[in-house]
VOPAGU-2260 file (C-alpha; in pm, 1 decimal, decimal comma):
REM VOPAGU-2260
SITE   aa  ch    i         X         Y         Z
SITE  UNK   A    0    9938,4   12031,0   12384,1
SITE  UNK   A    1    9772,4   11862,1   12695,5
SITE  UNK   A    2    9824,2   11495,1   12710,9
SITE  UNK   A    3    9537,9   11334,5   12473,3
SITE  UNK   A    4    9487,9   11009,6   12682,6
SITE  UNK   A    5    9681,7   10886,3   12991,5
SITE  UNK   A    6    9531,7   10511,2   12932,8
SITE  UNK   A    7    9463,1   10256,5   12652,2
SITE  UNK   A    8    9124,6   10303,3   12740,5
SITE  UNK   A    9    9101,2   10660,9   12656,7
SITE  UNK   A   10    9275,5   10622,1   12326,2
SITE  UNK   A   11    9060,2   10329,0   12234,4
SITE  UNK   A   12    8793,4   10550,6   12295,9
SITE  UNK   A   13    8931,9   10828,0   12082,8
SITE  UNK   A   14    8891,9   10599,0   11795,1
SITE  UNK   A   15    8563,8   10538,3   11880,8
SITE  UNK   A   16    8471,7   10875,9   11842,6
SITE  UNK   A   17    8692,0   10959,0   11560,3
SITE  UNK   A   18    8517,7   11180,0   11267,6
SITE  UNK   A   19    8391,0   11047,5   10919,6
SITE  UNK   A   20    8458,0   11215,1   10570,6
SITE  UNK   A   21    8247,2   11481,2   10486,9
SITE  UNK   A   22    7979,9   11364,1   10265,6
SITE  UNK   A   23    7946,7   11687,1   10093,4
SITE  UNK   A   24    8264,1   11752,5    9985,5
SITE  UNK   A   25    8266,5   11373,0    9850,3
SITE  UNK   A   26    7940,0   11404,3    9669,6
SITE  UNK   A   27    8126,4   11758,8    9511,7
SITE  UNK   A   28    8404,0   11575,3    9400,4
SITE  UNK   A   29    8254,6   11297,7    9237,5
SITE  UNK   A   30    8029,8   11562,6    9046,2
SITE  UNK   A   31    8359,4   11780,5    8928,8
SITE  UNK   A   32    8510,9   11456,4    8829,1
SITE  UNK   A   33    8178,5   11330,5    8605,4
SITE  UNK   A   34    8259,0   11715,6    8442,5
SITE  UNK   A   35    8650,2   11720,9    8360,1
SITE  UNK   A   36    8762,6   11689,7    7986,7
SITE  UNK   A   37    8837,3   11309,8    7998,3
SITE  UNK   A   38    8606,1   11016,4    7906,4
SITE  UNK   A   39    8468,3   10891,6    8232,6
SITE  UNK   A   40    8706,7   10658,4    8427,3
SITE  UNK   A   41    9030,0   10761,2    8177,8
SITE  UNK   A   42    9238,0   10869,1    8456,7
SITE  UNK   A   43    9136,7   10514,2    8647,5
SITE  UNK   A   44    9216,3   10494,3    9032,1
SITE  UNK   A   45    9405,8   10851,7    9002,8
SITE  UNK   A   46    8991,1   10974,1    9003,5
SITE  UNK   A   47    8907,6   10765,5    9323,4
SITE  UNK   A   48    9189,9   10839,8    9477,0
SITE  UNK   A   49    9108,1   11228,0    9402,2
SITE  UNK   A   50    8779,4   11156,8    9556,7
SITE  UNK   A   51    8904,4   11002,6    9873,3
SITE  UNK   A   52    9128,7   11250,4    9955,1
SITE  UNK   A   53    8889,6   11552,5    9813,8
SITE  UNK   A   54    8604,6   11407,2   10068,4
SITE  UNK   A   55    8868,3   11403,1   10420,7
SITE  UNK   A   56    8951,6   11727,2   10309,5
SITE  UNK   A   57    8635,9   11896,5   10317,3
SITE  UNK   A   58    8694,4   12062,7    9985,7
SITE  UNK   A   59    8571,4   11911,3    9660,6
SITE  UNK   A   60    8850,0   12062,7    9486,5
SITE  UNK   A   61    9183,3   12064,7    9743,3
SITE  UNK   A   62    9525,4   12126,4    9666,0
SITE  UNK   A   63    9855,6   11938,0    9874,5
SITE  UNK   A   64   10034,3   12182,8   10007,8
SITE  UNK   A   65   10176,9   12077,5   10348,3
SITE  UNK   A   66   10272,2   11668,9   10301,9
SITE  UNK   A   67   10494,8   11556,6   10642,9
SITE  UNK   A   68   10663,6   11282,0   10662,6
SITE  UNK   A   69   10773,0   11217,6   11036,5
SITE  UNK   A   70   11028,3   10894,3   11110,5
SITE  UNK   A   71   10989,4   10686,8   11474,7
SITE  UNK   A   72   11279,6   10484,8   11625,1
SITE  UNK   A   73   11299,1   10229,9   11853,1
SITE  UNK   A   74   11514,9    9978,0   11974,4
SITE  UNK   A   75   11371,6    9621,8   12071,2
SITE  UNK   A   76   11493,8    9359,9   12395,6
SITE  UNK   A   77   11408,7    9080,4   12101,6
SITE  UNK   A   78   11717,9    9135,8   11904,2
SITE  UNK   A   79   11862,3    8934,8   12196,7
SITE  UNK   A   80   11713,1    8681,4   12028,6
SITE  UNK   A   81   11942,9    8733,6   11723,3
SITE  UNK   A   82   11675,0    8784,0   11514,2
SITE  UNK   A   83   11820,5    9058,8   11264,3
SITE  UNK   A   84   12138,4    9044,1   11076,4
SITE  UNK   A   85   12250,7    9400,2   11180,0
SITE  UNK   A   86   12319,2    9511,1   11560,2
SITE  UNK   A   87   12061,3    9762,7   11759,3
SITE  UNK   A   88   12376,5   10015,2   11747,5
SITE  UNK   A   89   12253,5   10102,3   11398,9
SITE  UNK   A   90   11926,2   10224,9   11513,5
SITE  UNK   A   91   12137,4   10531,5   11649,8
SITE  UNK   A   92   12345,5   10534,4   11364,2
SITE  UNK   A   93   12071,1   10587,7   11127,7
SITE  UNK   A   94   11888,3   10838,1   11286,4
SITE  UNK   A   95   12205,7   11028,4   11291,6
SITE  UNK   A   96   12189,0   10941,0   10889,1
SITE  UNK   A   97   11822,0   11068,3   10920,9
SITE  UNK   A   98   11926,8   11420,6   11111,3
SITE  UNK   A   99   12205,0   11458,2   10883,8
SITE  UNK   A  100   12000,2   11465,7   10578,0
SITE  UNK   A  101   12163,0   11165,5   10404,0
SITE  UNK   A  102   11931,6   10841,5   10412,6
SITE  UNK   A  103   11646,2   10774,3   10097,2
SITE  UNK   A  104   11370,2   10909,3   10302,5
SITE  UNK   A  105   11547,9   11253,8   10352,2
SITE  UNK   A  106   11560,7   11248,5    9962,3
SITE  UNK   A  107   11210,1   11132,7    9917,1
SITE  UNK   A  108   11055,3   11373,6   10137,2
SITE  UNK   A  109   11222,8   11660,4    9982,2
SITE  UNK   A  110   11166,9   11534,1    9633,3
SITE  UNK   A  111   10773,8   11551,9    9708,0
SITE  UNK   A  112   10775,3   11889,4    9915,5
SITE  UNK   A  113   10764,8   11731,9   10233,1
SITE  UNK   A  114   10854,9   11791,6   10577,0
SITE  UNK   A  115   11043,2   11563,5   10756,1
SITE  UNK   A  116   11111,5   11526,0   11144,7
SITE  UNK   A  117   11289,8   11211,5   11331,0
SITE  UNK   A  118   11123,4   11124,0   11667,1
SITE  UNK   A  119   11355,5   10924,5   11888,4
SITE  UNK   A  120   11189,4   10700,7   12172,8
SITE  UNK   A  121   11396,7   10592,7   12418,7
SITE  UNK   A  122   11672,4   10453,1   12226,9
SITE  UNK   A  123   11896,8   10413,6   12548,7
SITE  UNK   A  124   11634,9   10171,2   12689,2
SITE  UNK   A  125   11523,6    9916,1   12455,3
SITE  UNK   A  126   11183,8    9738,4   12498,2
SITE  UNK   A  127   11178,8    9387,9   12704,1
SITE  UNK   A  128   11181,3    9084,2   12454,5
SITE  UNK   A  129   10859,0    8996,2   12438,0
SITE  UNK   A  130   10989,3    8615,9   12443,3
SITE  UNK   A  131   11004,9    8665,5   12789,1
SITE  UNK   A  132   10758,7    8973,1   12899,9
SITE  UNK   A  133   10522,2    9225,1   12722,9
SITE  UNK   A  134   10757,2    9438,3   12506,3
SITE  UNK   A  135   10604,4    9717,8   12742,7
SITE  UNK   A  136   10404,9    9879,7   13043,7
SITE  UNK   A  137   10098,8   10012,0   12993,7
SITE  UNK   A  138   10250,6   10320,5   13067,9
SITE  UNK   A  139   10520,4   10295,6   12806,3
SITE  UNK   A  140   10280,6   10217,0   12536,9
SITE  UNK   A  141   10060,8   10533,1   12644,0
SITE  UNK   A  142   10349,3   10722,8   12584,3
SITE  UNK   A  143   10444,3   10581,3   12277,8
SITE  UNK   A  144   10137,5   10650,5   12153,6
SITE  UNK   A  145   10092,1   11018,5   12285,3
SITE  UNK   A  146   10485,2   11052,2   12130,6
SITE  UNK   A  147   10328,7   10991,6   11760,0
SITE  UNK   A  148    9986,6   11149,0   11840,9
SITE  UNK   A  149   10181,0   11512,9   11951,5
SITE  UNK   A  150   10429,6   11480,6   11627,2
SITE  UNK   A  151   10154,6   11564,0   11400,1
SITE  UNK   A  152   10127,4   11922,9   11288,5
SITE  UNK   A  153    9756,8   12017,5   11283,2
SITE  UNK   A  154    9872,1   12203,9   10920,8
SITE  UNK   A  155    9949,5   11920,4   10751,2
SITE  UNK   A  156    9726,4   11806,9   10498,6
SITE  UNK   A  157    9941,1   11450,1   10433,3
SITE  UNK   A  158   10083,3   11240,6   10629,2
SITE  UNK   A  159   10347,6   10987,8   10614,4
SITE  UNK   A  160   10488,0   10752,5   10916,4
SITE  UNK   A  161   10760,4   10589,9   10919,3
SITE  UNK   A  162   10976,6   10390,3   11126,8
SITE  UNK   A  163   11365,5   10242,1   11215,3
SITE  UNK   A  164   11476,2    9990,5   11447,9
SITE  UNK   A  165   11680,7    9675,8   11406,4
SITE  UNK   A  166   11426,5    9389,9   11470,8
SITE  UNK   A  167   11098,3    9546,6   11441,3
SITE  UNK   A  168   11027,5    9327,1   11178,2
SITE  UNK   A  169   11029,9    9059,4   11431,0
SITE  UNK   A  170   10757,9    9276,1   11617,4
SITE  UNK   A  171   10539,7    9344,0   11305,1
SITE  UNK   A  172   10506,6    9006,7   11261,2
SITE  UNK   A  173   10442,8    8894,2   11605,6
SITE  UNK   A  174   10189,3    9174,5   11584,4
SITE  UNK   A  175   10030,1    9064,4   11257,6
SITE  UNK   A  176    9991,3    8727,8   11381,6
SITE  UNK   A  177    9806,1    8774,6   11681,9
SITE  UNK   A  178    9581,2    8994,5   11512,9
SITE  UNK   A  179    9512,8    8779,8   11198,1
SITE  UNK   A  180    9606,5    8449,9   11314,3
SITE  UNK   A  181    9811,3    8186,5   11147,1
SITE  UNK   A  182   10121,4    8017,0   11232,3
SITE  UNK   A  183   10424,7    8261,7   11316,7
SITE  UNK   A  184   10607,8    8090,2   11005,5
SITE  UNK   A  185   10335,6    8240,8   10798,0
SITE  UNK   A  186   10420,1    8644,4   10910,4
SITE  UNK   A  187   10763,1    8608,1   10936,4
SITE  UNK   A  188   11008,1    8717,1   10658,8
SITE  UNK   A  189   11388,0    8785,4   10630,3
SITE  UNK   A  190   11332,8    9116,3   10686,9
SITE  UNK   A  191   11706,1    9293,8   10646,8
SITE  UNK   A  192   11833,6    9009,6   10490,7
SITE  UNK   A  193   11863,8    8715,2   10737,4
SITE  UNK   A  194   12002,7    8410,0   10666,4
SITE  UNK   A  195   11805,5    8058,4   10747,7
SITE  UNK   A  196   11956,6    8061,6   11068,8
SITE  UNK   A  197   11834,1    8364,6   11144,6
SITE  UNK   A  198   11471,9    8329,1   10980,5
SITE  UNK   A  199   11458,7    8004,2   11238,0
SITE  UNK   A  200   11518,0    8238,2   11537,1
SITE  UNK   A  201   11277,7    8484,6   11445,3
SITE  UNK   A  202   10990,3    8276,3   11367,2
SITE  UNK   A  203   11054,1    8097,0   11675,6
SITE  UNK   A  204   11080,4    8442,1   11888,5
SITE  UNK   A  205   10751,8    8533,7   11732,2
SITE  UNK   A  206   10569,5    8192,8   11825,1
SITE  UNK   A  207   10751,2    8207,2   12150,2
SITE  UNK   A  208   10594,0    8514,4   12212,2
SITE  UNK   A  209   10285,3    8462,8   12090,8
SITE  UNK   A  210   10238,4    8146,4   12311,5
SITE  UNK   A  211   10346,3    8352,3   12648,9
SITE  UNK   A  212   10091,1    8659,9   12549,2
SITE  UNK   A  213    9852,1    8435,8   12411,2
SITE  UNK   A  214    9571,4    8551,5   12725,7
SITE  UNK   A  215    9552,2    8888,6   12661,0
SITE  UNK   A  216    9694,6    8954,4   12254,3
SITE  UNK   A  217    9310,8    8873,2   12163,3
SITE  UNK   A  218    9297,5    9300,2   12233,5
SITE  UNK   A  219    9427,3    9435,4   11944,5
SITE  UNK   A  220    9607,7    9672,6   12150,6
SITE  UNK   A  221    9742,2    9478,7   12401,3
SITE  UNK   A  222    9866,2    9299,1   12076,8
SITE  UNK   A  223   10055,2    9565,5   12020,9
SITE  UNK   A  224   10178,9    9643,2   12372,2
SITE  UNK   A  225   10305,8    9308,5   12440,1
SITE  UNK   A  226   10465,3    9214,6   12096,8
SITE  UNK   A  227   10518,7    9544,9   11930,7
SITE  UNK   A  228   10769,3    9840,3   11986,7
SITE  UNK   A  229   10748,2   10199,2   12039,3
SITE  UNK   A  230   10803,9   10347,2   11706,6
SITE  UNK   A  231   10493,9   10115,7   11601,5
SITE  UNK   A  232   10276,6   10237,4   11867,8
SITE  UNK   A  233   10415,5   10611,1   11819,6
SITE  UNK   A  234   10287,5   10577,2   11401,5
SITE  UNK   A  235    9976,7   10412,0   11531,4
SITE  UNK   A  236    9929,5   10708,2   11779,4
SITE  UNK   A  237   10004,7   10944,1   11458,9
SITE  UNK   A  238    9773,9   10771,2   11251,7
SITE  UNK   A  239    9463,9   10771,3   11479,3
SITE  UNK   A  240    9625,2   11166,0   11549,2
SITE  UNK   A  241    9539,6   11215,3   11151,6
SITE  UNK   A  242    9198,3   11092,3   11172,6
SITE  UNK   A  243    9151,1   11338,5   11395,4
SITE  UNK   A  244    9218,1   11634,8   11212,4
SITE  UNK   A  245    9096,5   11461,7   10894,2
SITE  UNK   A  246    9441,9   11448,6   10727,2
SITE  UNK   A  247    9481,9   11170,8   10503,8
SITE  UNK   A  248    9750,3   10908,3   10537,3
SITE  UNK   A  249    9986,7   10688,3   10313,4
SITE  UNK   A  250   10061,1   10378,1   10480,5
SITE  UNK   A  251   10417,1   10236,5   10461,5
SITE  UNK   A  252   10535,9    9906,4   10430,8
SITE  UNK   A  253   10498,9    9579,4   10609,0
SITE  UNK   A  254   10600,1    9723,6   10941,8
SITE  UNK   A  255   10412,6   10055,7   10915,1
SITE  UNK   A  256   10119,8    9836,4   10821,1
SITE  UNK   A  257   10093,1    9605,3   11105,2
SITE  UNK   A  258   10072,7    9910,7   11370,4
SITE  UNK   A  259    9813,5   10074,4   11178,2
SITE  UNK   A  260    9611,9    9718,4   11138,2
SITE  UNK   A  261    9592,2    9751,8   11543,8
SITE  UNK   A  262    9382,6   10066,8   11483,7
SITE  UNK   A  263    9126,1    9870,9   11253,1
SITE  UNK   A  264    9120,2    9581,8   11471,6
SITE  UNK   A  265    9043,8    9779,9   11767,2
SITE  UNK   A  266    8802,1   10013,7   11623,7
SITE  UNK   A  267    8644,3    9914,0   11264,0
SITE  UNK   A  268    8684,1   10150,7   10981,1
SITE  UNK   A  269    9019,2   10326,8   11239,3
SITE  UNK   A  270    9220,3   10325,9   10864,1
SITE  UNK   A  271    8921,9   10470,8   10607,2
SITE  UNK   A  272    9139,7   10770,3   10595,1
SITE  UNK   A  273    9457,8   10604,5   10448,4
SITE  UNK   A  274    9538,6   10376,5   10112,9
SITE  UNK   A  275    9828,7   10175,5   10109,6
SITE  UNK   A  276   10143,9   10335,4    9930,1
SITE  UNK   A  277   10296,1   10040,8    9847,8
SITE  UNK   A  278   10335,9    9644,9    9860,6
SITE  UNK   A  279   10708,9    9559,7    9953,4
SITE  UNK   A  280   10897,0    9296,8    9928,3
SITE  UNK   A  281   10837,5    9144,0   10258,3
SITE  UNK   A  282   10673,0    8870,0   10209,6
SITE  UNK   A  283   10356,0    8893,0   10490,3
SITE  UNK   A  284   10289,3    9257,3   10337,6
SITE  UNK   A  285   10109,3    9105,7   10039,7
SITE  UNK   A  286    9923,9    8944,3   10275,6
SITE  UNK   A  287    9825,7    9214,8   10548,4
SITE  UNK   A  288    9694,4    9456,9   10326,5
SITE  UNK   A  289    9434,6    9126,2   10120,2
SITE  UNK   A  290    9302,0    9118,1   10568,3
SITE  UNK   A  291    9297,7    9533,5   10526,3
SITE  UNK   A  292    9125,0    9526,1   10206,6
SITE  UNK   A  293    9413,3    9759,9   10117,5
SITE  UNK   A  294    9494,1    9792,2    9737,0
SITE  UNK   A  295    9871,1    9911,3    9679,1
SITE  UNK   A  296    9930,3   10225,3    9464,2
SITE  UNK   A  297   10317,2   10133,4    9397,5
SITE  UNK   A  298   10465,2    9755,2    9362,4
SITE  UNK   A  299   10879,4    9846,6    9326,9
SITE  UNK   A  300   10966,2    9532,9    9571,9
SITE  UNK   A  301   11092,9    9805,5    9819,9
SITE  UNK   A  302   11208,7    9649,9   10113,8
SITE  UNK   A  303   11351,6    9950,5   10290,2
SITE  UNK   A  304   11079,8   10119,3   10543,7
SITE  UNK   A  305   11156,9   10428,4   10721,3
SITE  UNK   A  306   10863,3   10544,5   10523,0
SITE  UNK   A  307   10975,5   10520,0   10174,5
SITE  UNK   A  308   10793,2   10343,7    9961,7
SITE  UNK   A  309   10469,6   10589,7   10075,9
SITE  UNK   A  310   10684,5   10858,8   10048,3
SITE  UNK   A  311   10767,7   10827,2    9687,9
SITE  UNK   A  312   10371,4   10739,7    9648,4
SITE  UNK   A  313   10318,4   11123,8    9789,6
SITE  UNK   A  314   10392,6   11173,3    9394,2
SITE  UNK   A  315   10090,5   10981,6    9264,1
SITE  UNK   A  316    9828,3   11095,2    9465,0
SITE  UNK   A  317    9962,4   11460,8    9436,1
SITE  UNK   A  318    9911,7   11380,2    9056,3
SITE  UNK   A  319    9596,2   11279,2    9117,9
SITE  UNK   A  320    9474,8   11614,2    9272,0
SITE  UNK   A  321    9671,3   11808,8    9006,3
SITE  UNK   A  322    9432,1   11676,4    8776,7
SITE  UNK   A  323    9097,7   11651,8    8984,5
SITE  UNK   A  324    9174,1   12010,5    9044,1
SITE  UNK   A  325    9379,7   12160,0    8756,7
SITE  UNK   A  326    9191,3   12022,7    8420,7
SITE  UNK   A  327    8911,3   12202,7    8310,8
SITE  UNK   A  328    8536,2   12120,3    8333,2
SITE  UNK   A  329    8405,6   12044,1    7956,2
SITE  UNK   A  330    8198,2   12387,3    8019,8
SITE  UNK   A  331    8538,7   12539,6    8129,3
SITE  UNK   A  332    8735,7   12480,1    7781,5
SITE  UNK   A  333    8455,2   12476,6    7580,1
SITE  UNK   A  334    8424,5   12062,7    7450,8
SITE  UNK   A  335    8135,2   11915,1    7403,4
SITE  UNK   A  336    8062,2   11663,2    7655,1
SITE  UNK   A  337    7771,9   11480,0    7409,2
């Protein structure tokens, strides 16, 4: 593939220019759905949901056939900071898990027919802490972005980003905050299990870095280039990659959420082809998808990422298509519809 974009500007401009549903397929949906052999709203957001994806689709009566689920990892100059209770060696070490078959989202993705792929970026070279300079050049976030935009198969007809890297959850939240606002207390959670201690360092690396970006994080994606991480931009550069070829997305958790609220907050309606998967148990996630005006599908208290919690939501909305497109019309079996 030809590089996309060689510039923030271009891919902000890509997202401009992104395409809409197709209205036709939508409108043939909702009429197949007013026909099925169920009183009308029975089957509750599993119809809207059948809509939604019917109308990205093209095809008022699609099928899943192709879900992937693709995994981004990064390591971040922040954990310097001690801001995570596990060391940046385990980044490597999981992806290794990942490769190997043996971590949840391997069993998730096969569980719901998916296919799953593990992107490294960079993992040798961490990003700067952003306490003390952007996390990264505007070169580095181009490629970031280009590294999730390229990982996207153009036969999918799901997709699913997710991410590892000790401390991202340091950059989520430093992300979330200068996009929403709010103190850094107020986005900052315990993420893989810190102790007070810790929680003290990270919401003081996130204000920290906040204050020193604070002239240019008003750009949602400098926001992301000074404070976030390169598996964030790479599932923000998969996301906008999906809107592209109309595929629609299941967001992840808190982390997974934050890079795709930089595609909204750059370009309005950047997300209209995803729903949330789930609302973990981090506590700012809650609270990111209320700015999104994202309602969950799943509420486990998941607090894992690497794409899980959307992964195992791959089984409701496939549900919901099984029955937008599998039950017959009330002319089909023969009920009166009166």
């Amino acid at each position: 593939m030809t590089r996309p974009f060689s510039s923030l500007a271009e891919f902000r401009a890509l997202l401009s220019a992104a395409p809409s549903l197709d209205s036709e397929a939508k409108a043939g949906a909702e009429e197949r759905n007013g026909q099925l052999t169920k009183p009308p709203g029975a089957l509750g957001r599993l119809e809207d949901l059948a809509i939604w994806y019917a109308s990205w689709r093209a095809n008022p009566r699609p099928s899943i056939e192709n879900p992937q689920v693709i995994i981004f990892a990064g390591n971040h100059g922040v954990c310097a900071r001690g801001v995570s209770a596990f060391p940046p060696e385990v980044t490597v070490q999981m992806v290794a898990n990942f490769e190997h078959g043996g971590a949840a989202i391997n069993q998730l993705s096969k569980a719901f027919g998916a296919d799953m792929s593990v992107v490294s970026l960079s993992l040798d070279t961490p990003t700067a802490d952003f306490t003390t300079a952007p996390a990264m050049t505007e070169d580095e976030v181009v490629d970031a972005l280009v590294a999730g935009w390229t990982a996207v198969k153009d036969t999918s007809d799901l997709l699913v980003v997710g991410e590892m890297g000790i401390g991202n959850t340091t950059a989520a939240a430093a992300v979330a905050a200068a996009l929403f606002g709010g103190d850094a207390a107020d986005w900052t959670g315990r993420g893989t299990g810190v102790d007070d201690e810790g929680l003290n360092r990270k919401t003081s690396a996130v204000a920290d870095g906040l204050a020193l970006h604070a002239d240019v994080i008003a750009d949602p994606l400098e926001a992301l280039r000074c404070l976030g991480g390169r598996e964030l931009a790479a599932m923000a550069g998969a996301i906008a990659r999906a809107r592209n070829l109309r595929i629609p997305v299941i967001l992840d958790g808190f982390i997974c959420t934050a890079s795709a609220a930089a595609l909204e907050c750059a370009v309005a309606g950047s997300l209209d082809h995803t729903v949330a998967g789930h609302v973990s148990a981090e506590g700012a996630h809650a609270k990111l998808l209320a700015h999104l005006k994202k309602a969950p599908l799943l509420n486990l208290g998941l607090r894992l990422g690497e794409g899980s919690g959307a992964a195992l939501a791959i089984g409701v909305l496939k549900g919901a298509i099984a029955c937008h497109s599998g039950m017959f019309t009330f002319a089909e079996a023969g009920v009166s519809d009166a």
